[in-house]
N, C-alpha and C positions, 0 to 999 in steps of 0.2 A: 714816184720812184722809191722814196722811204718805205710806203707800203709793201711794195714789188717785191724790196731787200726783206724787209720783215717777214713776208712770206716764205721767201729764197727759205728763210734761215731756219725759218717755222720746219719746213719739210725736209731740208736735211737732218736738223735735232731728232723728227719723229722717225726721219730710218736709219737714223744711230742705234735711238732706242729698240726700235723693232728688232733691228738687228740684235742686237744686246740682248734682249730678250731670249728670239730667235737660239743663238746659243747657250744663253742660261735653260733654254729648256732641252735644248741635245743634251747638253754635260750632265742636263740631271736625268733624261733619258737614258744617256749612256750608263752615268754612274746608278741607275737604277738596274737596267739591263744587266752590269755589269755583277754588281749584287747579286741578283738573280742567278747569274752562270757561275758565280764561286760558293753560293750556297751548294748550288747542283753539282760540281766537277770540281770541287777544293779536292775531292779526297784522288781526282785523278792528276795531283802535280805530280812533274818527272824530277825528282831531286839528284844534285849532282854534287856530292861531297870529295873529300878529300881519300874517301873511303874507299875510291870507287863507283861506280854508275848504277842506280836500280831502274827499272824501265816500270809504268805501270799504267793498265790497260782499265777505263772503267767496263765490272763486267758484273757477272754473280748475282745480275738483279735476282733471279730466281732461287739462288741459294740465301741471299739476305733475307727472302718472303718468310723463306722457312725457316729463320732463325729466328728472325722477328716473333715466328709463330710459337716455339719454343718458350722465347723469354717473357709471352705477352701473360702477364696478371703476376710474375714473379717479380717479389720485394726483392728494392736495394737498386743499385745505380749498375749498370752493365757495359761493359765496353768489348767488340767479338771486332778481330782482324782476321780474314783470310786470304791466301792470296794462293793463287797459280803457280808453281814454278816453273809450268813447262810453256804457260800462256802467258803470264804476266796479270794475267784478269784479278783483280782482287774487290772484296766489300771490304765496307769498313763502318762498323756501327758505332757512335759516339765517340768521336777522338779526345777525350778530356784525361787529362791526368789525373791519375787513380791513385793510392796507397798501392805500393810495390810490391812489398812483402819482402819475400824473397827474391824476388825476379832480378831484384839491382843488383842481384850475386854475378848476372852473364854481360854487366857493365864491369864491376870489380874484374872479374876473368878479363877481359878483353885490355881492362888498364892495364895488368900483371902482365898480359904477355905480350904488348906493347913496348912495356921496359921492359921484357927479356931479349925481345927485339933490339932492342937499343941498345942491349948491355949495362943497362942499368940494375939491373935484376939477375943474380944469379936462378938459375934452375937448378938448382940444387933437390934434395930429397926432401928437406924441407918442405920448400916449396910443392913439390909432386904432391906427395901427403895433402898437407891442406887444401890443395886446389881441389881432388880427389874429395876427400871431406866437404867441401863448400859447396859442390856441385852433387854429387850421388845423392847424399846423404844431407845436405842443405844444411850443414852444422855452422852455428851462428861463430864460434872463436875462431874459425879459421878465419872467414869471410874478414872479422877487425883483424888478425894478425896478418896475412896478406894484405887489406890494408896500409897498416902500419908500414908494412916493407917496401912500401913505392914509393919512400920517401928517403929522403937523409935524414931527417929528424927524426925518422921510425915513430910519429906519433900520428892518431887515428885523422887529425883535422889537418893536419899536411899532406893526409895519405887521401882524403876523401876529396880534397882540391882535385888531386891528379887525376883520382875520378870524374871528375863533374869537366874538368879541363878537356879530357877526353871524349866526352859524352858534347861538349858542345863543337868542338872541332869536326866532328866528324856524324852531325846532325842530329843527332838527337836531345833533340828540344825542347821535350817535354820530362827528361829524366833532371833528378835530381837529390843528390845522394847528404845526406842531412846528418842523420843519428846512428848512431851504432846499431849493428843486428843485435837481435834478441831483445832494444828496450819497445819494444812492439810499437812503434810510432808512425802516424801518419804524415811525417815531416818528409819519409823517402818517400817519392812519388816518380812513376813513368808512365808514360803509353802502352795502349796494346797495340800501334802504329810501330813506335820507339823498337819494341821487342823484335815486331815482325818485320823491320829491317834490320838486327842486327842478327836473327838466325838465318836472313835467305842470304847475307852475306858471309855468315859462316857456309852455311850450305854451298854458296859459290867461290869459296876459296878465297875472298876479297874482306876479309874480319883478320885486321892487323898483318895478315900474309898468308900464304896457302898452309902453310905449317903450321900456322897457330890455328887456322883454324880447322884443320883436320882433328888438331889434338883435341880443341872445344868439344866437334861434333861430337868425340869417341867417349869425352866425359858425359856428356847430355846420354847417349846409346845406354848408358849404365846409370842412370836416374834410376834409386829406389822408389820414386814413390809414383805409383802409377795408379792413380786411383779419380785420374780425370781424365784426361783426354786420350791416354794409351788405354783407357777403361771401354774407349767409346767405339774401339775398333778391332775387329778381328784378330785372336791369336796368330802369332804367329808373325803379324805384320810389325815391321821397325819404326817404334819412334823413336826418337832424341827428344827429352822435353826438359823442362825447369818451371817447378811449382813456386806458389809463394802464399802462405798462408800466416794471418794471424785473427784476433776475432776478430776485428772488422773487413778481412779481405778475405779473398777466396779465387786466389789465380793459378794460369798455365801455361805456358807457351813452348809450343813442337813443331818439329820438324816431321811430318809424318809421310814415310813411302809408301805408296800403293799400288797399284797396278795402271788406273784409271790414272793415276798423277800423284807426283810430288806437290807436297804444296806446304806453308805454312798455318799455324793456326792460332791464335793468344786471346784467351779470354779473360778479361778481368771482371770481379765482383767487388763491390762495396758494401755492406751493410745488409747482407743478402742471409736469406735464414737456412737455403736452401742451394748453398754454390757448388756443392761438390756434385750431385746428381743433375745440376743442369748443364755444368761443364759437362757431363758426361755426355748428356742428352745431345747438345751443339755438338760434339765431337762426332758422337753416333751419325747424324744427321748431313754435318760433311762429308764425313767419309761418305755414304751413301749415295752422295751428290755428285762426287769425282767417282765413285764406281757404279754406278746407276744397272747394270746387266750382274753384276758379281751379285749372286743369290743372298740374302742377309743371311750372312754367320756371327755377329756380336752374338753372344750370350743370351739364349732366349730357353722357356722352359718346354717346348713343344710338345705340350700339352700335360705337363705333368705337375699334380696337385699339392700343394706342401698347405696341412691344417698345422698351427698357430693356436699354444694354447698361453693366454698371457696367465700368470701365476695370481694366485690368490682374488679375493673379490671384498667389497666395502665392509661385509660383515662376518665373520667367522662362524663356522659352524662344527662345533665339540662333539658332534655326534661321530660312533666311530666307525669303519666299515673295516674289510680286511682288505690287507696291505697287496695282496693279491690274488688270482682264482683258486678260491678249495683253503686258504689259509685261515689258519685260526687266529695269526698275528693280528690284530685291528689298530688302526691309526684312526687321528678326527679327522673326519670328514675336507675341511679346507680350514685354513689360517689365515689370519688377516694379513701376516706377513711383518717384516721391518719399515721402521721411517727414518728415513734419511735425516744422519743427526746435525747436517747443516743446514740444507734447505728444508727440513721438515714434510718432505713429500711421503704419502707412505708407496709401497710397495706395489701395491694393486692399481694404481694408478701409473706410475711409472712403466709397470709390465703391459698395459692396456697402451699407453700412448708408444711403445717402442712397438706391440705386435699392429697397430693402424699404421705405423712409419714402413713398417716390413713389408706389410697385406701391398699396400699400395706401391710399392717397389718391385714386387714380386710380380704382382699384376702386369706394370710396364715390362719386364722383363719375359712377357708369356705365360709364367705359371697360372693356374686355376686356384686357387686361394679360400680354406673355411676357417673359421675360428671359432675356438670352445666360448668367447662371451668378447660381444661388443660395447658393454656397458658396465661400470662397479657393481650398481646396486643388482647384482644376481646372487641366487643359490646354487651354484652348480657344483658338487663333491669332485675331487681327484678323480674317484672311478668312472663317474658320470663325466665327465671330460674324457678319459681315455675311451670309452662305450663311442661318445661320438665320432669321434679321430675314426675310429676302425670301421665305423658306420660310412663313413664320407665319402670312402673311396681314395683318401691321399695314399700318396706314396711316401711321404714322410710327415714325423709329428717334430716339434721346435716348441722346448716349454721356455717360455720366457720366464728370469726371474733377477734378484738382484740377492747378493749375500750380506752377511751381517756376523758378526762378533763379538767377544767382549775388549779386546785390545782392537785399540783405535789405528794403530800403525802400520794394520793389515791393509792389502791390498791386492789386487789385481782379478782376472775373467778366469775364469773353468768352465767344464762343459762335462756335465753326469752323463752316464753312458753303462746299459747292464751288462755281466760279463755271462760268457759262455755254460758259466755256471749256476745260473739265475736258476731260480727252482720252477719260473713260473711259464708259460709259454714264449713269451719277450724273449726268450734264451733263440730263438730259430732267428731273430733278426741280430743276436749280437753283435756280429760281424762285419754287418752292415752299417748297426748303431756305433760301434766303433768307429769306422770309415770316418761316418758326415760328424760325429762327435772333433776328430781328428782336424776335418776340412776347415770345420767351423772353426774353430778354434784358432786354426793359423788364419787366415783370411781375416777374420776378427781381430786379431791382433795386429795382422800388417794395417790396417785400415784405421786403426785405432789411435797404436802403439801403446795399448794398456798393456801390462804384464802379465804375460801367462802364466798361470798355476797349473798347468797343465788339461790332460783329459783322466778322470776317475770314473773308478766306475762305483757305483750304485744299485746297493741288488734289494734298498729296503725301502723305494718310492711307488707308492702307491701311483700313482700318476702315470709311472712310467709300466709297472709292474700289470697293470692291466692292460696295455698298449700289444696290438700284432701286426701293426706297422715299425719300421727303423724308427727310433726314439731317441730323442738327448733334450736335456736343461739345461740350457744355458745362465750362467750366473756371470752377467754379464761385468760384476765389480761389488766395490762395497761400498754400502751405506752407509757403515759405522766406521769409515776415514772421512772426514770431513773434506779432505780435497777430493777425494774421490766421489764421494757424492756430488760434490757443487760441479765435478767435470761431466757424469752420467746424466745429469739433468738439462746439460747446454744443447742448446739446439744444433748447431752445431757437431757438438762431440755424436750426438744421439743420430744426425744422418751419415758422418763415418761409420759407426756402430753399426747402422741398418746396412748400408753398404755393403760392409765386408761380413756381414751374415747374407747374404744374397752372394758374395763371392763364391762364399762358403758350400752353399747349396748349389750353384751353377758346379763348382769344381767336384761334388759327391755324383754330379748326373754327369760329369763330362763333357760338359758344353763351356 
């Protein structure tokens, strides 16, 4: 009988445990399973804020391919949102919080007219003005002085509560607003998730109230600086966007209409050597994705040649030839050039590494692309450079160089160019030289924001003087300011540089 019980007791203990078991291996099935489907479909949660409802669809696998494909071997951390407006479909590559830049400017905006909402906040002129400033123009003292004014205390870390108070209320989870604009810190950080819900709900009338957020859109519409993702899509089409750049970031985020679809876009970079041209790149690529039949019209060179002659070479050469055909004037042959009196870079190298940043911009861009030397250690004279240029077939020559001085507190870009009255054949394109002299020059500087010296002209450059294609030298800044050298040498500065010389020559052909 005791044995009997013993038994009893024996086999109900083991289908306890079984059972036990049993469950312990669902729960970890499930919570495995479970893992698995929010690895895969985290990015398709339907969020429901106080803001408002966003609906979203996972979709885009085939536009995430080709984004992937884009950003695949580029340095630094990346993070791309896009999304649908009209479908709700969006990707979403790396949700991590990034260095903001400037981006936590369209949190600030959204606090401000929050409390104007409220009546906390006059809208005064004041106010207009700087919001205007903070957003076109991305000017960092408005951004603290609106700040300051969301508070009673009018001080920046009473004013930056209201921000972040705002920003969690109303879901965004990954923003957070830390240190003052302009001390370039990576303490502000947001999403490119964060962004691309707070423009598709300006877009839909649901960012603080239909009124504020029309006001938002109309400031975003008048965004100066369009050099990333309005870069990446046909004239003519409407963005709304907000940049954010410092040296270690490289962001965007638009609203961009198209035909194919409205849709959002925010790309963020970290650490990236190369963020303004890949933004561009991702930009180009969506768009193409939502218009898939609309013929490619971005900016391409269809089929025309621009030779690239980077200035100077490692060794100089004193020998003299003349300054033009049939002239008795003679000049040396080529000059080693200037070194940069902070970084110590010389000249010829600098010219070399800005015209391979060009070649290969230009190329993406469509053009056909030669250059007078792909290496320092060459002998090639000024005449012998122009000889080539007119050999090649280009349609335009682009001398690269950099300027230099005896006063240190010079600065800024020009672009040589010969006038109509040039003695030497070069006179039948001055007209033309003038034009892309002109184009360059502004494009260059919007891209830049180095200070222009203007377009001069030059009627005693051998270089140019033997040239009968359209001709200019660009002197892209000075070596002999020491911030301006150490800014012409940044990798960084040096792909805006190349950019808005690519702007430049896209806007002399018309495309």
């Amino acid at each position: 009988m005791r044995l009997r019980k013993i038994l009893s007791l024996s086999f109900v203990l083991i289908c306890i445990l079984a059972t036990s078991l049993d469950a312990r291996a669902t729960v970890t099935q499930t919570e495995t399973t479970q893992s698995s489907t929010e690895q895969v479909t985290t990015e398709a949660t339907t969020e429901v804020t106080a803001q408002g409802s966003t609906e979203e669809k996972v979709g885009l696998g085939g536009l995430k391919k080709k984004v992937n494909k884009v950003l695949k071997g580029k340095s630094g951390t990346w993070s791309v949102y896009v999304k649908n407006l009209d479908t709700n479909e969006y990707m979403l590559i790396n949700d991590k919080k990034l260095p903001s830049a400037s981006l936590i400017k369209l949190y600030v905006m959204m606090a401000a007219y929050e409390r104007v909402d409220e009546g906390e906040l006059d809208e005064d002129k004041a106010l207009t003005s700087s919001m205007k400033k903070m957003i076109t123009v991305s000017d960092n003292a408005s951004a603290n002085s609106i700040t300051k004014s969301l508070s009673d205390k009018k001080t920046f870390d009473s004013g930056k509560k209201i921000v972040n108070t705002y920003c969690n209320k109303n879901g965004y989870s990954k923003t957070a607003f830390k240190v003052e604009m302009g001390k370039s810190s990576p303490k502000n950080v947001t999403s490119a998730r964060d962004c691309g819900l707070a423009l598709e709900r300006m877009y839909r009338g649901e960012a603080v109230s239909k009124s504020a957020s029309k006001k938002m859109i109309k400031l975003l519409k008048a965004q100066t600086r369009r050099s990333k993702i309005p870069a990446g899509v046909p004239d003519g089409v409407t963005v709304a966007n907000k940049t954010g750049e410092t040296t270690f970031a490289e962001n965007d985020a638009a609203i961009v209409y198209s035909e194919g679809a409205n849709y959002v876009i925010v790309v963020m970079a970290k650490n990236s050597k190369n963020g303004v041209s890949t933004i561009k790149k991702i930009s180009e690529t969506v768009y193409q994705h939502f218009n898939p039949e609309e013929k490619k019209t971005t900016k391409s060179g269809n089929g025309k040649k621009v030779y690239i002659d980077p200035g100077h070479q490692s060794r100089a050469n004193g020998g003299l030839e003349p300054v033009g055909p049939g002239s008795s004037i003679k000049k040396p042959k080529v000059s080693g050039g200037c070194t940069g009196v902070y970084t110590k870079i010389p000249e010829y190298k600098f010219t070399l590494t800005i015209a391979k940043k060009l070649k290969a911009a230009l190329i993406e861009e469509g053009y056909e692309v030669e250059m007078s030397r792909t290496k320092n250690d060459v002998n090639i004279s000024n005449v012998e450079r122009a000889k080539k240029g007119n050999e090649s077939g280009a349609d335009i020559c682009i001398r690269i160089h950099s300027d230099s001085i005896n006063d240190s507190s010079v600065r800024g870009v020009s672009v040589l160019y010969p006038s109509t009255s040039n003695p030497y054949p070069i006179k039948k394109q001055a007209k033309k030289s003038k034009k892309l002299a002109q184009n360059l020059l502004d494009e260059y500087c919007k891209a830049t924001k180095i200070k222009s010296r203007g377009i001069v002209v030059r009627n005693d450059l051998s270089g140019t003087n033997w040239s009968t294609i359209p001709t200019v030298l660009i002197e892209c800044g000075f070596f002999s300011n020491p911030e301006e050298d150490k800014l012409l040498n940044d990798d960084k500065m040096q792909e805006k540089m190349v950019n808005g010389m690519v702007s430049g020559i896209n806007k002399y052909f018309g495309f």
